[in-house]
C-alpha positions in Angstrom: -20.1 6.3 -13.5 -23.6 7.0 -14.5 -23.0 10.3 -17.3 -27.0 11.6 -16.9 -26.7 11.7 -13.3 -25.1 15.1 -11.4 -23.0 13.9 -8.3 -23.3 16.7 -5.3 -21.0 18.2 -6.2 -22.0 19.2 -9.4 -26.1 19.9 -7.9 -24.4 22.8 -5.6 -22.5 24.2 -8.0 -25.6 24.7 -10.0 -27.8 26.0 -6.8 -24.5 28.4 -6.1 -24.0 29.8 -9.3 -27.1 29.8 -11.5 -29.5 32.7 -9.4 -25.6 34.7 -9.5 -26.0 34.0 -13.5 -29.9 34.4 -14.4 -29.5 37.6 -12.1 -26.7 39.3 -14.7 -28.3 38.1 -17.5 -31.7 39.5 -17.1 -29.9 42.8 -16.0 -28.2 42.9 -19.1 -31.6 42.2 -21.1 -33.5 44.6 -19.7 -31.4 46.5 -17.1 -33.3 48.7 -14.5 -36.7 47.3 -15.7 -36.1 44.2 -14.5 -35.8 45.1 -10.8 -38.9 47.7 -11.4 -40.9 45.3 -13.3 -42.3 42.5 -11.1 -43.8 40.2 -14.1 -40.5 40.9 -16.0 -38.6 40.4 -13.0 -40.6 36.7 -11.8 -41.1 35.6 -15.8 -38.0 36.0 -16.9 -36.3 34.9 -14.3 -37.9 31.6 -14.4 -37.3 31.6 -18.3 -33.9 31.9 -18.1 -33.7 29.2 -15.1 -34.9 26.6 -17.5 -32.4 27.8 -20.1 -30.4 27.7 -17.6 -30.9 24.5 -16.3 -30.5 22.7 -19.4 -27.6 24.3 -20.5 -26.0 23.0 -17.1 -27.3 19.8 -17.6 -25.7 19.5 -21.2 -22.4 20.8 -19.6 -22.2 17.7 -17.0 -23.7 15.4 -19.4 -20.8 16.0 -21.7 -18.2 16.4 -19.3 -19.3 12.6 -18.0 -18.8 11.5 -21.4 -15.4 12.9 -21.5 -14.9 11.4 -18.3 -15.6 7.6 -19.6 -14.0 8.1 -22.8 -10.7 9.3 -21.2 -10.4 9.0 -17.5 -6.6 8.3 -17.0 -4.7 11.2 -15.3 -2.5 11.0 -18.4 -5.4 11.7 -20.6 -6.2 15.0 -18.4 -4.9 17.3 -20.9 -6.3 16.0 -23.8 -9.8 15.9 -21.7 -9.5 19.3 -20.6 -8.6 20.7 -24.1 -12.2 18.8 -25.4 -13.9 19.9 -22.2 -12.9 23.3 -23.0 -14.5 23.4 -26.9 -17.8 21.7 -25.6 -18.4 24.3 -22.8 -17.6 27.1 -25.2 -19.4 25.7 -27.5 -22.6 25.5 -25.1 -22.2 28.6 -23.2 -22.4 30.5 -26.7 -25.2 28.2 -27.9 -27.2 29.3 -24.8 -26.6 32.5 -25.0 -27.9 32.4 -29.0 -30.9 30.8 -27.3 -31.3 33.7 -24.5 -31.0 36.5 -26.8 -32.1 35.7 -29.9 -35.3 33.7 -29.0 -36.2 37.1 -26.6 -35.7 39.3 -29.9 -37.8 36.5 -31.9 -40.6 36.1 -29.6 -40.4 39.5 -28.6 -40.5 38.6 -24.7 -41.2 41.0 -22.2 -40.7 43.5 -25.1 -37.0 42.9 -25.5 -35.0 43.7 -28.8 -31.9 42.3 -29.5 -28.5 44.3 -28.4 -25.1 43.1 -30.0 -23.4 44.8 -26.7 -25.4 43.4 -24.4 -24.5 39.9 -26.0 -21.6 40.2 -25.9 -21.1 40.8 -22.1 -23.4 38.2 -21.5 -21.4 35.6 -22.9 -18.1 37.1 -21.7 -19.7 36.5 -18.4 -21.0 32.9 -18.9 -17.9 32.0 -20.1 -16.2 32.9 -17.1 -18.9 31.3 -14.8 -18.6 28.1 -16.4 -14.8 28.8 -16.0 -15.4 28.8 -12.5 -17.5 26.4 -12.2 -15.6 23.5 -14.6 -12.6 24.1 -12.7 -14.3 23.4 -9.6 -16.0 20.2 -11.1 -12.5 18.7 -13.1 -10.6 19.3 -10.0 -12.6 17.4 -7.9 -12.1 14.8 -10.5 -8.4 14.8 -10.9 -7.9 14.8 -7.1 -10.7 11.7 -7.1 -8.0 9.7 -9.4 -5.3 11.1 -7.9 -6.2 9.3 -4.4 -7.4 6.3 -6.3 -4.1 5.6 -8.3 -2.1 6.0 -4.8 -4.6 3.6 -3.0 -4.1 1.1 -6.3 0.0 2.2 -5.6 -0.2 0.9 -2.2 -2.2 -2.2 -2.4 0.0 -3.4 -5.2 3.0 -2.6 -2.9 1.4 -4.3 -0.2 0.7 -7.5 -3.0 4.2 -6.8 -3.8 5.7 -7.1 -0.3 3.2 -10.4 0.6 4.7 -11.9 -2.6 8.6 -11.0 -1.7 7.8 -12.4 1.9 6.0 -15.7 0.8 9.0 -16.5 -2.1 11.6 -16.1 1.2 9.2 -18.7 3.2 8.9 -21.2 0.9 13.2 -20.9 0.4 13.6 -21.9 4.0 11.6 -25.6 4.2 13.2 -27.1 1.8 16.6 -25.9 2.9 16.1 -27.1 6.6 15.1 -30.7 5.1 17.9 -30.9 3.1 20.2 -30.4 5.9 18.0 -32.5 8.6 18.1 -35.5 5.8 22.0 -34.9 5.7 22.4 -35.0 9.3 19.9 -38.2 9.1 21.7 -40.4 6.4 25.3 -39.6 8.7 23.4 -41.1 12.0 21.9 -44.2 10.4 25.6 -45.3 9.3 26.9 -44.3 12.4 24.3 -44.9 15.3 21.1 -46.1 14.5 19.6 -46.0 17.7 20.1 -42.2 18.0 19.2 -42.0 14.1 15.6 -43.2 15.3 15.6 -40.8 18.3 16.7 -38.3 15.2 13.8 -39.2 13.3 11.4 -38.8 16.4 12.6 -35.0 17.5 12.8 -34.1 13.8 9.0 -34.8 13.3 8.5 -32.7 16.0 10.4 -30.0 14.9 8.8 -30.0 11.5 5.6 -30.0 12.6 6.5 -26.8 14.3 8.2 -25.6 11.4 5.0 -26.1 9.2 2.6 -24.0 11.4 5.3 -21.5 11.8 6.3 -20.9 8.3 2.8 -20.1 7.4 3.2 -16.9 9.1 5.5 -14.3 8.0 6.2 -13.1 12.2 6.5 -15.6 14.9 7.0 -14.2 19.0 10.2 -14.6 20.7 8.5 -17.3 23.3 7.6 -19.3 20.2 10.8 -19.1 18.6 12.9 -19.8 21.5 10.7 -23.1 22.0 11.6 -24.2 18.8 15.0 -23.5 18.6 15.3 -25.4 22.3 13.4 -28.1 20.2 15.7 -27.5 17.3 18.7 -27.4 19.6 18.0 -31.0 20.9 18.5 -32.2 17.0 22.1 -30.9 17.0 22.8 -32.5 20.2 21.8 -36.1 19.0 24.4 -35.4 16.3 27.2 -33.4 18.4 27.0 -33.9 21.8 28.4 -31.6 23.7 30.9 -30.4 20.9 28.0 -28.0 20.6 26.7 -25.7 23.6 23.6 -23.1 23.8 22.6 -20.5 26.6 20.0 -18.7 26.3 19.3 -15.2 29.0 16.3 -13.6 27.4 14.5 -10.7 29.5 10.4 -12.0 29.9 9.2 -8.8 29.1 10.7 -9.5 25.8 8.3 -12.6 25.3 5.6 -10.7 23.4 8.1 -8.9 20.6 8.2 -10.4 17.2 10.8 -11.2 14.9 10.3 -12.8 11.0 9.4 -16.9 11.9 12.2 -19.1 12.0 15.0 -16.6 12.3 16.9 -18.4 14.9 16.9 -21.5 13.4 18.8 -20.0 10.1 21.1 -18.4 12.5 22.0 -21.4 14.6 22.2 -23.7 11.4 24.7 -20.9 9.9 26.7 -21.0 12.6 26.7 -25.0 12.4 27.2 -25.5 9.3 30.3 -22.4 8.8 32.3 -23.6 11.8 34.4 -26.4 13.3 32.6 -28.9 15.9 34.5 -30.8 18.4 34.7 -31.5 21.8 38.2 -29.6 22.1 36.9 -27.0 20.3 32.9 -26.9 21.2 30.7 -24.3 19.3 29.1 -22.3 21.6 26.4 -20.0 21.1 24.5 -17.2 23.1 21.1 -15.9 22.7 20.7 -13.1 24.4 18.3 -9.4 24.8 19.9 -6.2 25.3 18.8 -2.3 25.6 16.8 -1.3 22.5 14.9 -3.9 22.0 17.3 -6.4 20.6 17.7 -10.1 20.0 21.8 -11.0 19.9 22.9 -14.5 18.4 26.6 -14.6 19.1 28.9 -17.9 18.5 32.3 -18.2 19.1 34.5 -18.2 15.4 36.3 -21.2 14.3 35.7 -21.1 10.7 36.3 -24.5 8.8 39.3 -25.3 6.5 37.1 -25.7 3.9 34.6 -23.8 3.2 31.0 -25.5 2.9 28.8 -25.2 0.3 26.5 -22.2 0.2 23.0 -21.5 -1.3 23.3 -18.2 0.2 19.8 -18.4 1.5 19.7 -18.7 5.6 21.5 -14.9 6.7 20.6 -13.2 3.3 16.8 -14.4 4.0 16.4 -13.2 7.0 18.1 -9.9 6.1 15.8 -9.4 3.6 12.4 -10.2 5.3 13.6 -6.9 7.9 14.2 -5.1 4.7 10.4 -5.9 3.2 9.1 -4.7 7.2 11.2 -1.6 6.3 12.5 -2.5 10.1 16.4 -1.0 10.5 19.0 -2.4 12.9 19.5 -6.0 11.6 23.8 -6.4 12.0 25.8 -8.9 11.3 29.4 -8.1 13.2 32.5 -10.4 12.9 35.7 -10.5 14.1 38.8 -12.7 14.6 36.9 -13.9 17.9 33.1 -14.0 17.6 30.3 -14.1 14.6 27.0 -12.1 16.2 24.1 -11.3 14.5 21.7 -8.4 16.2 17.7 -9.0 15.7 15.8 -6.1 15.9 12.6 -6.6 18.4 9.2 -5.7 16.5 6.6 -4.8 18.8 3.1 -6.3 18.1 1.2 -3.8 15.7 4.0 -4.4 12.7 1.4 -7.4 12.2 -1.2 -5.0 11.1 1.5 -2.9 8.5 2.5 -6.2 6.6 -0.9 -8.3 6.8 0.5 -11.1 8.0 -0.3 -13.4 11.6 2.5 -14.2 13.8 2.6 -17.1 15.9 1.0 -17.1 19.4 
């Protein structure tokens, strides 16, 4: 903020209020012989212009100092209270100036009147009233706007930060468990620990350009997890089973990137595998613009070990979108999880690029 320059504000004000002011105060220095006296009426009006002028001047001057000196909203009152000295301050020197240089100078034949100066700065006072209200409420409302844009950017830092921490969670987990699966095969079946190997750099390289992004489209997801699914099969067989019946129009929606995998690997790594008892899960859309993961229950003996990160992550992620509907429903039968369907523009809220 420059404090010697008036914004436009401040210039209309001036233009408003100052021919309103030099108006009553010539009145109340001469009174009729001011409208009935055309060089009393022209000179003086000009005179007290210029007084005028720089009085106004001296009031946004100091005001702009104020303005640097304390320009938090929390410092307001203690602005306003100085604000409020200073103006008096100069409205009562300017009026001193008025009506005491007239009586000195003895211009247009005036003589000093206690009365009359006293209404006139009764009068200024409450035009400068007027007019610093206008001028610090524009201001307040100014920083007012500008802490709620700083509010929302750093809400918006906030949320980019909460959603890159739960990205870089699920790479490593995915390798751990892809480097488990890896170190059973080559003890078992090296041949299809090679094949392994080969699908699991595809996946990854997949996983990399997809984890960048904070949405990925259904099509794209459902390609990898396809992808994904052909790495459980080199391991299971067909102790493991997926179908997938996903409406087309569908395609386009987004949900947060790598969702399915973390749903499939939960359901893999929480349940029994076997060709008597095969895990079998179902991706599926329904009504409402939803994505349903369902796999038939057969929870292990033991429980295995849980970092807690694959259904809490992505739980979380629809929690930062401020998306509702993510469910997780289980009963003695079925584990399901329900995916809400985000259309396109929910890019734009978060910042983020989803995968094409």
């Amino acid at each position: 903020m420059n404090p010697w320059k008036p914004n436009k504000t401040e210039w209309r004000t001036f233009i408003v209020i100052m021919p309103v002011f030099d108006v009553i105060i010539n009145s109340l220095l001469f009174g009729k012989r001011f409208f009935q006296e055309p060089n009393v009426m022209i000179g003086s009006f000009l005179v007290i212009f210029v007084i005028g002028f720089i009085s106004w001047y001296f009031h946004i001057a100091t005001m702009h100092l104020l303005r640097i000196q304390y320009p938090a909203l929390s410092q307001t009152v203690k602005r306003v209270l100085l604000l409020a000295v200073l103006h008096l301050s100069l409205v009562f020197a300017s009026m001193v100036v008025m009506f005491y240089g007239y009586d000195a100078f003895h211009l247009f034949g005036y003589q000093i009147n206690k009365a009359d100066f006293g209404q006139s700065l009764l009068a200024g006072i409450g035009l400068t009233l007027v007019a610093s209200t206008l001028w610090e409420g524009e201001f307040i409302f100014a920083k007012w706007k500008e802490s709620q844009e700083e509010k929302e950017q750093l809400e918006q830092l906030t949320l980019q930060h909460e959603f890159d921490t739960l990205k870089s969670q699920v790479n490593p987990h995915f390798l751990f468990n892809c480097f488990n699966t890896l170190s059973s095969l080559i003890s078992e079946d090296p041949e299809r620990a090679e094949k392994f190997l080969d699908e699991l750099s595809k996946v990854y390289r997949y996983l990399l350009k997809s984890n960048e992004d904070g949405l990925s489209t259904l099509k794209a997801e459902l390609k990898f997890i396809q992808s994904y699914f052909e790495l459980l099969k080199t391991r299971h067989g067909n102790a493991i089973q997926m179908q997938i019946e996903v409406d087309k129009k569908y395609e386009q929606y987004l949900i947060p990137s790598l969702s399915l995998q973390l749903v499939v690997e939960n359901a893999v790594k929480h349940n029994t595998i076997s060709k008597t008892q095969p895990l079998v899960i179902d991706i599926f859309t329904t009504a409402g613009h939803k994505l349903v993961v369902n796999n038939n229950l057969q929870r292990k003996a033991l429980k295995a070990p849980s970092n807690r990160v694959g259904i809490l992550n992505i739980r979380a992620k629809y929690e930062l979108l401020d998306q509702p509907g993510f469910q997780v429903v289980e009963d003695k039968k079925n584990y399901t999880i329900v995916l809400p369907l985000l259309w396109t523009n929910i890019r734009e809220n978060v910042a983020l690029q989803g995968t094409e």
